[in-house]
C-alpha positions in Angstrom: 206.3 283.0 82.0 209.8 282.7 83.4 210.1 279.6 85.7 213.0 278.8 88.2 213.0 275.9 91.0 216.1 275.3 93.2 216.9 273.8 96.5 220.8 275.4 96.3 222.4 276.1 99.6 224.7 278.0 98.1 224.4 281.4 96.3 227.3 280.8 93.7 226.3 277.6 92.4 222.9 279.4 92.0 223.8 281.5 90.5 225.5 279.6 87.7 222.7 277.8 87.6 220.2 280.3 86.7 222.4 281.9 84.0 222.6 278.3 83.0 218.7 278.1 82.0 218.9 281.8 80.6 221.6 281.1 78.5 223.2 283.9 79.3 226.7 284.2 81.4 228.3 285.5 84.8 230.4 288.4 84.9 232.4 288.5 88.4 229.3 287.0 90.3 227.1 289.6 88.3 224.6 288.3 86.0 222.4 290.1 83.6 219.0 289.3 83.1 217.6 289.1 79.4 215.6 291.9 78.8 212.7 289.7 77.4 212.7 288.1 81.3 213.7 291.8 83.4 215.8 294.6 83.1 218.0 294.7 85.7 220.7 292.0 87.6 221.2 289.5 89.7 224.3 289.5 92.0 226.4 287.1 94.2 228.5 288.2 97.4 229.8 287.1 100.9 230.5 288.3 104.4 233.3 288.9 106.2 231.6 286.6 108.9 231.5 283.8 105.3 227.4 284.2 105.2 226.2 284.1 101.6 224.5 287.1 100.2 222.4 288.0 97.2 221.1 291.2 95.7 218.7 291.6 93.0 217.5 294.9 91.5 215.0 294.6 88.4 211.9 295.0 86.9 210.2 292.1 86.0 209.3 292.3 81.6 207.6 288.5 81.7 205.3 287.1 84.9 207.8 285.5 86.7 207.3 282.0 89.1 209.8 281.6 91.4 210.2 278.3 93.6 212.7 277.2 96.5 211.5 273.5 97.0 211.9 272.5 100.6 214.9 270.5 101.4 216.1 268.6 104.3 219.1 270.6 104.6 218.5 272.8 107.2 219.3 276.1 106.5 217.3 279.7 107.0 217.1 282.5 104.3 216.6 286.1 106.0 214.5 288.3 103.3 214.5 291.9 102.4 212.4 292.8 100.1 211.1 296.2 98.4 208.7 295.5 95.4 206.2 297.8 93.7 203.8 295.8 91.9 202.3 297.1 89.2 199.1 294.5 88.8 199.4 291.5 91.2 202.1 289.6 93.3 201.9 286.4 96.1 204.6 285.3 98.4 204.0 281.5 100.1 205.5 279.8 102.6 204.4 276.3 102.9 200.5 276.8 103.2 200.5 280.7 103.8 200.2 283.0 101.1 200.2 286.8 100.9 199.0 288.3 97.9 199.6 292.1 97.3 198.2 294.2 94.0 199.2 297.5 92.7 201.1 298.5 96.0 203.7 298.8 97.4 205.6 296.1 99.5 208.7 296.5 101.9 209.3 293.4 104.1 212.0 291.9 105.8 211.2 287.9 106.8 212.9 284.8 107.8 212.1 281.6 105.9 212.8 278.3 106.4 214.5 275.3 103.6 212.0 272.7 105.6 208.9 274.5 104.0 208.2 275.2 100.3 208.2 279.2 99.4 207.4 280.7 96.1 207.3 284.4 94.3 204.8 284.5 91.2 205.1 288.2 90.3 203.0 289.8 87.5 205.2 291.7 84.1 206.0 295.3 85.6 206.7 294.7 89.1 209.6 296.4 89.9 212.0 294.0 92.5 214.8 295.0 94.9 216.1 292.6 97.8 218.6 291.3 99.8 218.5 287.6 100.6 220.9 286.4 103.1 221.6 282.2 104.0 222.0 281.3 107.7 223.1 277.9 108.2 221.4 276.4 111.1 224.4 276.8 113.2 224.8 280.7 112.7 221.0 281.3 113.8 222.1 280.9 117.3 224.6 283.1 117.1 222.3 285.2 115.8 220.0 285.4 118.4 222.7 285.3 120.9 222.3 282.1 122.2 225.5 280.1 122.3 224.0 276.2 123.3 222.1 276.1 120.2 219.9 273.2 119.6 217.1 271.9 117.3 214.1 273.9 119.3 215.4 277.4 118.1 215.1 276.3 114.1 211.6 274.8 115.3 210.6 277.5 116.7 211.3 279.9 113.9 210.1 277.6 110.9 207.0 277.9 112.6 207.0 281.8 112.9 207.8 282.0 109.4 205.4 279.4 108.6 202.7 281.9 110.2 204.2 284.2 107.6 204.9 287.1 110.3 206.9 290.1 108.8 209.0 292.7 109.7 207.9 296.2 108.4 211.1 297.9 106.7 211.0 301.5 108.3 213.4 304.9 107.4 216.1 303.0 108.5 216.0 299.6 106.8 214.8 301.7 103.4 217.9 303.9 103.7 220.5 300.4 104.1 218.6 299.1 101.5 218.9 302.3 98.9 222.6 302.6 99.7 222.9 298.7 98.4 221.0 299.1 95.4 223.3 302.8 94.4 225.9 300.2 93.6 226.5 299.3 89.5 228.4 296.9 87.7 230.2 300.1 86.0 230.2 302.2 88.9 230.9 299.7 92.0 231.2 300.4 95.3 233.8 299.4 97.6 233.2 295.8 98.9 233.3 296.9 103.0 230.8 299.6 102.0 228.4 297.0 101.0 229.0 294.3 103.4 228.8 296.6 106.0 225.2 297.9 104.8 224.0 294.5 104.8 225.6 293.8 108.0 223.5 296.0 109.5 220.5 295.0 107.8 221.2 291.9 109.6 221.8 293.3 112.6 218.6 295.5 113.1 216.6 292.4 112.2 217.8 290.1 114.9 218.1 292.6 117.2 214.3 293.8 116.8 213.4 290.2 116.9 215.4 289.7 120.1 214.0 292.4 121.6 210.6 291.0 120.7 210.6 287.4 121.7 212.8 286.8 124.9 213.9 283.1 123.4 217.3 282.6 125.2 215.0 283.1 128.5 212.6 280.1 127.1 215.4 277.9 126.2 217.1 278.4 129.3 214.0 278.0 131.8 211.3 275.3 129.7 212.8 271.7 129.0 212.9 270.8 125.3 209.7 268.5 125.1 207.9 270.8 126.8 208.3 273.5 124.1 207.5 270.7 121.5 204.6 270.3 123.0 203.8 273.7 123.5 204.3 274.4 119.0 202.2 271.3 118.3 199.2 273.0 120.5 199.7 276.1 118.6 199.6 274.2 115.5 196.3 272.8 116.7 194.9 275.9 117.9 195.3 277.7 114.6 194.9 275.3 112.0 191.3 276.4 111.3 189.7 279.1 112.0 186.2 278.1 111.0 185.6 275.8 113.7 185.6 276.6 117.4 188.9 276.7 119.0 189.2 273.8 121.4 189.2 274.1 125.4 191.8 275.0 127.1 191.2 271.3 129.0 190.8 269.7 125.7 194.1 271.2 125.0 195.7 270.5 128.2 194.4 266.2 127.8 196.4 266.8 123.9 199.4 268.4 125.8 199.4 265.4 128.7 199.7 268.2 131.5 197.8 270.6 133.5 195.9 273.3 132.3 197.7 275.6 134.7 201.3 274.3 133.2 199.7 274.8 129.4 198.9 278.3 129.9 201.8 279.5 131.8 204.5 277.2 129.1 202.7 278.8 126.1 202.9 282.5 127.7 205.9 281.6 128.2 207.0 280.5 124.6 203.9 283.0 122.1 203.7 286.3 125.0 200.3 286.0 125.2 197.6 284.1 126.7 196.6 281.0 124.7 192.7 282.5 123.4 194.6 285.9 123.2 197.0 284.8 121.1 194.3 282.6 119.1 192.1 286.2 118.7 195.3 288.0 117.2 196.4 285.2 114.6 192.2 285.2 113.8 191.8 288.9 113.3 195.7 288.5 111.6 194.1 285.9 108.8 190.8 288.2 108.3 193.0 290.9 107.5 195.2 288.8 104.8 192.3 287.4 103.2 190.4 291.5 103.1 194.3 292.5 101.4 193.3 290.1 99.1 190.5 291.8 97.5 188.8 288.4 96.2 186.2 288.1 99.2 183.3 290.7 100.7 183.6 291.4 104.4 180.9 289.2 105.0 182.5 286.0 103.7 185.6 286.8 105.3 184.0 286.8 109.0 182.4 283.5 107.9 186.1 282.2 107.0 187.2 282.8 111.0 184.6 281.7 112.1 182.0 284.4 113.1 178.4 284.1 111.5 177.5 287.5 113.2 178.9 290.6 111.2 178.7 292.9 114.5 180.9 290.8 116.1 183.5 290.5 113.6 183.6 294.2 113.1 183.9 294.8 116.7 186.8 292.3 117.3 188.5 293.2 114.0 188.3 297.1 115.2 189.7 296.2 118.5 192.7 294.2 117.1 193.1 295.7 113.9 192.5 299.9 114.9 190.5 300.0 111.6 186.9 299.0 110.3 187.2 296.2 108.0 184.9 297.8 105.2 187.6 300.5 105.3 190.9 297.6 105.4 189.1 295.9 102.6 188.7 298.9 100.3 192.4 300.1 100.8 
């Protein structure tokens, strides 16, 4: 198996780092995998705007384990990713694993240096992505906020945390392809692939911005309010097994009214605080049926329902699918 940790902020010393354990050397900030660990390459690039950018385009010829240690740097690493895995794959951030076999996966996802995240990739998965590094100071740029804080970077470590992911659709695949046309022996002109990934950047914070109003919550909810407001959706979350706790045991955990809880974490999630518990819950059935490992059955027991019915009707009305049906696709 090939194994590679780091907790490098930078892509160019990574980069001479990893062609330092595969003995193998860097060609203008392209290296070349050994064809007993992929086929395929590994490159280095920046930005106009000086934001560090890697691409790699392979397919994987030895299982592969892949670590970023967490680190107390803070700095965010935006994600696209397009693999077809041939046997079996996981992605975790933290806690929160996905595991994918012999599919196809296209995600684009932000991640966070404060939490642990891993690849372990089975031999014949074939890997193309784009990984870009935000310094914490750019995210607020980002999201076009300009009195940027330490509540934004809370707030996202714990949306990627909950491991949510951004579809790629026809337009993200096309950026993407246009990237990957690019060879050693045949480049392409260095504004035609900045500006590719540009907008690969773009669309992302755009369709998140568009999603999740947070320059309104910043500007309208103090700052230990919205602490508050994460830690209670930590809480409400952390296990699905059990009952999910009151909204007036929440409120005595929150030190404020129940009326101020629910309107602060509308405010902050978009939804209703059991709402928004029902989704994550019908969200974690869902990852663990991907999985394959577990029956329907012991999946409902997992979030908590010990009546089938029930969990087939709520997974139906969140999900749009039966579950025997998600589980066998």
């Amino acid at each position: 198996m090939f194994s590679y940790e780091y907790t490098h902020s930078s892509y160019s010393r990574m980069i001479a780092d990893l062609a330092a354990v595969l003995q193998t050397k860097v060609k203008d900030n392209w290296l070349f995998f050994p064809e007993e660990v992929a086929s395929g390459y590994y490159r280095v690039l920046q930005l106009p705007n000086g934001l560090d950018v890697n691409i790699i385009k392979c397919r994987i010829n030895d299982d592969w384990f892949v670590h970023r240690k967490r680190d107390t740097s803070e700095y965010y690493t935006l994600r696209f990713d397009e693999l077809v895995v041939e046997k079996e794959m996981s992605i975790g951030i933290d806690t929160d694993v996905v595991k994918k076999q012999q599919e196809t996966v296209a995600v684009a996802y932000l991640t966070s240096s404060l939490f642990d995240w891993y690849y372990h990739g089975a031999k014949g998965t074939i890997f193309k992505g784009v990984n870009i590094l935000i310094p914490k100071e750019w995210l607020g740029k980002l999201m076009g906020i300009e009195m940027f804080d330490d509540i934004l970077p809370a707030y996202i470590a714990l949306k990627s945390r909950s491991f949510t992911m951004e579809p790629l659709d026809q337009t993200y695949h096309e950026l993407m392809n246009e990237i990957m046309q690019e060879e050693y022996d045949s480049p392409l002109p260095d504004l035609y692939v900045q500006n590719r990934i540009q907008l690969l950047l773009e669309r992302f914070f755009t369709r998140i911005h568009s999603r999740v109003s947070l320059a309104d919550v910043l500007s309208n909810i103090k700052h230990d309010d919205i602490y508050t407001v994460l830690k209670i959706e930590q809480m409400l979350i952390e296990n699905f097994t059990v009952k999910p706790k009151s909204i007036d045991q929440l409120s005595k955990k929150a030190m404020m009214s129940s009326t101020k809880l629910k309107k602060l974490f509308k405010s902050v999630f978009g939804l209703p605080i059991y709402e928004y518990y029902q989704q994550k819950r019908m969200q974690k059935a869902g990852e663990l049926l991907s999985n394959g490992t577990y029956s329907v059955k012991q999946v409902a027991e997992k979030v908590g329902y010990s009546n089938l019915s029930n969990f087939t009707m709520a997974f139906k009305k969140h999900m749009k699918q039966d579950p025997v049906k998600f589980n066998s696709n």
